[in-house]
N, C-alpha and C positions, 0 to 999 in steps of 0.2 A: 103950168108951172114947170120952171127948169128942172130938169133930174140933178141931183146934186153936183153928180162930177162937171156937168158943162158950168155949175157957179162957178166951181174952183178954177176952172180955167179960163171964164170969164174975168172975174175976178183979178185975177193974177197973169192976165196976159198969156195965156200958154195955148194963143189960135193964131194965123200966119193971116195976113190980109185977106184969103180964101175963104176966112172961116174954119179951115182946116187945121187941124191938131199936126204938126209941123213933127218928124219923128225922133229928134230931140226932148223936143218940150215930152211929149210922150212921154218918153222915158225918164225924166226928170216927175213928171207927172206918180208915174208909177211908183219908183223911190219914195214919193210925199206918202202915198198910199200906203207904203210899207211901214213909214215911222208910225203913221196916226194908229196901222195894225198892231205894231208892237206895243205903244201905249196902250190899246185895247186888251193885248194878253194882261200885260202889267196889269191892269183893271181887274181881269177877270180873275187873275190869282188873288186876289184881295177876294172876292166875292165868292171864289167857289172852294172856300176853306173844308167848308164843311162834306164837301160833295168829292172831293181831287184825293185820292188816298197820299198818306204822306209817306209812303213806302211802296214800293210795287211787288206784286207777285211773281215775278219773272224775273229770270235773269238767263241770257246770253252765252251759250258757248258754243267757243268756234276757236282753230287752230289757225285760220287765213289772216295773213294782215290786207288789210281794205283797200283797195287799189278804187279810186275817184272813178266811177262811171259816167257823170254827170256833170256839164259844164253849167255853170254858176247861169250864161243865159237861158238854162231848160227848166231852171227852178224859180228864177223872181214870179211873184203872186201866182206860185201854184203854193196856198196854206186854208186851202177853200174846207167850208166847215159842209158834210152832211149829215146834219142832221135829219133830214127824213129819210135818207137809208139807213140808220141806227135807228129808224120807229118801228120801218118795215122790217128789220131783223126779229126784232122784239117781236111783233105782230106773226113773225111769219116761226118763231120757236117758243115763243110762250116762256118765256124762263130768261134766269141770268144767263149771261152772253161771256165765251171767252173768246176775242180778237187779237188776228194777228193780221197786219199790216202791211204787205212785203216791200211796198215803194210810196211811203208815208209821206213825202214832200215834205211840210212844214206842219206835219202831226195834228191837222183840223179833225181828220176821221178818229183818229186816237182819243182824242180830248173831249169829242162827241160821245163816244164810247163809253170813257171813265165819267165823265160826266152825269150822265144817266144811269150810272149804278153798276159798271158793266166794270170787266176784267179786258184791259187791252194791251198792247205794247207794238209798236211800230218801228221797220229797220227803215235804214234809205243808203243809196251804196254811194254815196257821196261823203265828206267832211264839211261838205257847205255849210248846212243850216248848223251843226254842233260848232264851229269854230263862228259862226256871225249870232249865234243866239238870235236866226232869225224865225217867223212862226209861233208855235208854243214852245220851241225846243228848252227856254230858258227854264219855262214852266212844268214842262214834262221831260227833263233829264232825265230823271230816272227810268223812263217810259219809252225814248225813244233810242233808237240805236242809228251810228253810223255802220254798218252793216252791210254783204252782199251776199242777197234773197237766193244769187247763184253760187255758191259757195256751202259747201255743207258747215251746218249749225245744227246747234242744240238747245230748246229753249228748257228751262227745268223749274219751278219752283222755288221757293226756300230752303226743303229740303234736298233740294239738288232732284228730285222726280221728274223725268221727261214730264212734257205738259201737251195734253192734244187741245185741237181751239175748233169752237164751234162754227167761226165766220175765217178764212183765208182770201184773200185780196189781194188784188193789184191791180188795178185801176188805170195804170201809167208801166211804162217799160218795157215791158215785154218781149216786145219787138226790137229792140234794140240787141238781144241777145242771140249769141248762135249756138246752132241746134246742140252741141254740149250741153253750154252754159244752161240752155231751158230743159235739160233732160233733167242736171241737179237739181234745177231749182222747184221741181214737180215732183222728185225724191225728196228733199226736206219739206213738200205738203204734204205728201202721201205721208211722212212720217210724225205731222204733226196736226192733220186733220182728225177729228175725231169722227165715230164711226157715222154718225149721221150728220156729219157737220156740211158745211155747206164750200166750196174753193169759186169763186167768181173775182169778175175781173171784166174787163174792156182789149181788144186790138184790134189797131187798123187794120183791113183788108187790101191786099196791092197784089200784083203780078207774082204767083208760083207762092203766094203763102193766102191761101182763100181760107173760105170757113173750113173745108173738107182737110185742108194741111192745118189748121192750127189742132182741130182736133186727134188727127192723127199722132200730132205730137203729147197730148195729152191722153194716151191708152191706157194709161194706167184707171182713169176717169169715166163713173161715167157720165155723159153730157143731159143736162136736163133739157130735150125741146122747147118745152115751155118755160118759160124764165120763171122763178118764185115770186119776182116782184116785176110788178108793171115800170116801160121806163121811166116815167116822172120820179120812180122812189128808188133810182139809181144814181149814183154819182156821175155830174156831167163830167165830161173833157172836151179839151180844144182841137182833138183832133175829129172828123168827119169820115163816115163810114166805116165805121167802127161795128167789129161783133160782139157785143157782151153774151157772156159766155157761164154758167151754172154747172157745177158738177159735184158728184158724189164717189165716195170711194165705190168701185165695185164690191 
């Protein structure tokens, strides 16, 4: 049996005499995929009335205004849901979870998060998704931020109380920042990690930034050799060669 997506393109013409997906069609292709996603959030806010807080426990402060790190082609269908790293969270701390997100794409880990009973909130240093309400973002405004993870911030409460988070993440970006910008952005974990909480994440490996320099740069940290979670119950990415990375405050 076809895999679904070759229907759609069977279907609807979107193969070149080759048989080959033509990189046009592609990316018209992927747009389709984006609406049928957004009707999906639309669905799920219906459905997850009961489970989605209608208020968040967080809120955001910061003195920077948001300069765009992220072009509009680094974001289309990055809104991937993981939910089996939100099992293995659970599994790997026994208790409610509080998540912080640092480069949330289109807020699938967030929504995974709150979903399952959990405390979360996710920044992304773009305006993309907030100005296209693409993702969950229509569905978890209050939840998600246009924000930049390098930039000092303050996350607090209702009562305005700093807030420390059990799970810290970034998955994506990283490596796009210079050594500055990844110094702050390891000062607002170290400041908003809690004391057993856990800071992970993924970066690709390339010339003059290997495993021995990424950790260097995170001294403040310290590195777990052995990962908590096996990699299947990790979030994928499309990049290759990649180190995922576990740490704890010293």
């Amino acid at each position: 049996m076809p895999f679904p997506d070759s229907l759609f393109r069977k279907k609807y013409n979107m193969t070149d005499t080759n048989g080959q997906s033509s990189a046009l069609m592609n990316e018209r292709f992927e747009l389709l995929l984006q609406r049928v996603e957004t009707g999906f959030c639309d669905l799920m806010t219906l459905l997850s009335g009961g489970f989605i807080p209608s208020e968040p426990d967080f809120k955001l402060k910061t003195m920077y205004e948001m300069a765009d790190r992220a072009a509009p082609s680094d974001v289309f269908c990055k809104n991937r849901r993981y939910t089996g790293f939100a099992i293995a969270c659970e599994q790997y701390f026994k208790r409610g979870l509080k998540v912080l997100d640092l480069h949330c794409f289109g807020g699938g880990l967030v929504f995974d998060f709150l979903l399952r009973g959990h405390k979360a909130i996710g920044l992304y240093p773009s305006h993309f998704f907030e100005q296209t309400g693409g993702g969950y973002w229509r569905i978890l405004s209050k939840f998600l931020f246009s924000a930049d993870a390098a930039k000092t911030f303050t996350i607090v409460d209702v009562d305005n109380a700093p807030q420390k988070f059990d799970v810290i993440c970034a998955w994506d970006g990283l490596e796009l920042l210079e050594c500055n910008a990844l110094q702050v952005l390891c000062e607002n974990v170290k400041k908003h990690l809690s004391v057993s909480g856990l800071f992970m994440g993924a970066v690709p490996l390339s010339q003059g930034k290997d495993e021995a320099w990424w950790k260097s740069q995170f001294a403040d940290f310290d590195f777990i050799e052995e990962l908590p979670l096996t990699p299947e119950q990790l979030p994928k990415t499309t990049v290759e060669l990649l180190f995922p990375f576990a740490a704890m405050l010293k």
